[in-house]
C-alpha positions in Angstrom: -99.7 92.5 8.6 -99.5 88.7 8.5 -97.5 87.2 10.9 -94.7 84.5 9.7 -95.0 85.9 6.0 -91.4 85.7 4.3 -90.5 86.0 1.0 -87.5 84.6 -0.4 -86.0 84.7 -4.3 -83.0 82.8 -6.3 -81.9 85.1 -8.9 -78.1 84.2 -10.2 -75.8 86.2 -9.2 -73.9 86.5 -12.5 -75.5 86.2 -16.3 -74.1 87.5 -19.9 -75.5 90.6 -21.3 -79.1 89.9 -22.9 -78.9 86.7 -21.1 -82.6 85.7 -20.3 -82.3 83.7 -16.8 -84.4 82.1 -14.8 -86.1 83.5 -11.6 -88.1 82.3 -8.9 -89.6 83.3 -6.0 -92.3 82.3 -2.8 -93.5 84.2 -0.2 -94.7 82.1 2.7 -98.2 83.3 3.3 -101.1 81.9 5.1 -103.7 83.4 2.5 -106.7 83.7 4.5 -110.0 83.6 2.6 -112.2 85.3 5.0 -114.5 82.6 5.4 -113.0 81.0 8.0 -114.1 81.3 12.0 -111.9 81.4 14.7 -112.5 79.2 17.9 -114.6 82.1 19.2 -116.8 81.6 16.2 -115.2 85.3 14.6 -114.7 85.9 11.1 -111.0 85.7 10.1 -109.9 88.6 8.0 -109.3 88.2 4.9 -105.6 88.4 3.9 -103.9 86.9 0.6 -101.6 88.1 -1.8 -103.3 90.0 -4.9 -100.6 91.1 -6.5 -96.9 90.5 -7.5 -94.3 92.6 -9.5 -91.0 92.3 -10.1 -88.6 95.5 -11.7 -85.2 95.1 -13.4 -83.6 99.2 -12.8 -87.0 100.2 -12.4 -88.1 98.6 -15.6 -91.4 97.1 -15.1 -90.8 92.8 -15.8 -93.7 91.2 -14.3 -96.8 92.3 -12.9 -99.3 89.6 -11.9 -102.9 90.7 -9.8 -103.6 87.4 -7.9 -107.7 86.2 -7.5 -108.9 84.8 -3.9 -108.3 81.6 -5.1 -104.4 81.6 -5.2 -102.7 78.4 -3.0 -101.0 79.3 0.6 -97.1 80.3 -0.3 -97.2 81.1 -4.0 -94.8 80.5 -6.0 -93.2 82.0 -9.0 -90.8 80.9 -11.9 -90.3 83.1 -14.8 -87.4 84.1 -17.4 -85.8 87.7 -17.2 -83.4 89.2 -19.6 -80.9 91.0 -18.4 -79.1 93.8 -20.2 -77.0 95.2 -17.9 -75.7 94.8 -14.3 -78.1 95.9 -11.8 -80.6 95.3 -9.2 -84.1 93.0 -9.6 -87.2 94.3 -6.9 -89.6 92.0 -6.0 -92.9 93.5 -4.1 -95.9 91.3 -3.0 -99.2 93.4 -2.0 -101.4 92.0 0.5 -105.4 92.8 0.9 -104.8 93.6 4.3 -102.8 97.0 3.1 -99.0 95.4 3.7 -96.5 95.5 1.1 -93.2 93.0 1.4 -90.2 93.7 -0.8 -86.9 91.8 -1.6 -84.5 93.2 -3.9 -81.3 90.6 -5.2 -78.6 92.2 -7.6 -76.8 90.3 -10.5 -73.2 91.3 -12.0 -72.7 90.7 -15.7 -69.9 88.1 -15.8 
């Protein structure tokens, strides 16, 4: 697992029914290519994000596989509607076999 990853989201915590709001997330992520050497002259393992999903009540609203060529910390913005009250999961997958989750919930207001 990388060390110092973190993800972090803003979803609102409120929105109408069939609102579409705004989300956006980053995970703080060193996304190592695998082409790098250490000071000992080692290959650094590769580790980047490859892929990022995000479910509304286990409804399926983004899926995005990432390529090697994705910046450090990526970021996402995007537009979810929301029909009901409930919970949004957000799950980044790493090469190196980790998985980090955040999950946010929004009322209908």
């Amino acid at each position: 697992m990388a060390t110092g990853v973190k993800p972090r989201v803003k979803v609102p915590k409120t929105a109408s029914a069939g609102e579409a709001v705004t989300i956006k997330t980053l995970i703080s992520h060193p996304m190592e290519s695998g082409q790098r050497k250490d000071s000992n002259g080692n290959i650094i393992p590769r580790s980047i994000i490859n892929r990022f999903t995000c479910d509304f009540n286990g409804q399926n609203v983004i899926d995005v596989t990432l390529e090697p060529a994705i910046s450090t910390n990526p970021y996402f913005e995007f537009e979810a509607l929301v029909p009901e009250a409930g919970e949004f999961k957000f799950t980044w997958y790493d090469d190196d076999g980790s998985v980090y989750e955040e999950a946010k919930p929004i009322a209908i207001g």
